[in-house]
N, C-alpha and C positions, 0 to 999 in steps of 0.2 A: 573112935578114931580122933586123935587130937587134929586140930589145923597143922597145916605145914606153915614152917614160917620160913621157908627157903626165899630167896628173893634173886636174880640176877645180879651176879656183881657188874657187868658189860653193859647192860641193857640193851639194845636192837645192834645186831651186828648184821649189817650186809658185805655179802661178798663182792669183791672189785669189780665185776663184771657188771653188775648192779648199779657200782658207782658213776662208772664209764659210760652206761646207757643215760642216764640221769644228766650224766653232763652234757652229752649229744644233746640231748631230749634241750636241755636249757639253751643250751649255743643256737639250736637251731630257733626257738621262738626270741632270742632275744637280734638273731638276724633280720625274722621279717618282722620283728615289732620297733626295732634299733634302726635299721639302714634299711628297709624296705622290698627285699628280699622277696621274690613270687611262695607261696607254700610250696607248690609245686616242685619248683627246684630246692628246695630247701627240704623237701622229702624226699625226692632222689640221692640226694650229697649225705644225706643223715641216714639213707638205707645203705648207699657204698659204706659208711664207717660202719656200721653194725655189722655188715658182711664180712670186713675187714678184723674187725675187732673180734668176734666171735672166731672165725676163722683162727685168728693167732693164738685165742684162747683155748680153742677145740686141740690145736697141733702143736703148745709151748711146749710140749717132752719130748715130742720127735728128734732127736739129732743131737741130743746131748751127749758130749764127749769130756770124758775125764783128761784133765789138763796133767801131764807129770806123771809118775807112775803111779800104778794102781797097787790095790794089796800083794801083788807077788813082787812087786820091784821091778815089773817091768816095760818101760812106756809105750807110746799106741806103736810105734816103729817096728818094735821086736813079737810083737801079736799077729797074727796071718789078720787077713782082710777078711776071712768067714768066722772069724771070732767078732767081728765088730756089729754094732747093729747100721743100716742102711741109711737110716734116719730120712727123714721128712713124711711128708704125707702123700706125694702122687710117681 
């Protein structure tokens, strides 16, 4: 077997969701190390945004609607209401 000499053209790609926790993660220690901020509440407010964030992440495809007409020509008005999908999540 020869070596691979394949190498990453990108190198580490994380996904948004990844990035978004990281930024929490930093907002929140540069709160109670910055302005002095309890952990305590500062883990509470940083578990609502992950809740939040995951959330909109889990349900971002829910409810998309094509703007204008679709492939037959004809826009969401002239489609019956059990053609459409319901959209959201509860």
């Amino acid at each position: 077997m020869e070596p691979s000499s394949h190498t990453p053209s990108r190198g580490l790609r994380l996904p948004g969701i990844v990035w978004a926790a990281l930024a929490i993660l930093v907002a929140g220690a540069a709160a109670v190390t910055l302005f002095g901020v309890s952990i305590d509440l500062a883990l509470t407010y940083g578990l609502f945004a992950l809740m939040i964030l995951g959330h909109s992440v889990m349900h971002g495809g829910h409810g998309a609607h094509p703007h204008g007409a679709d492939a037959g020509g004809e826009t969401g008005k002239a489609r019956g209401a059990d053609d459409r999908p319901s959209g959201g999540c509860h």
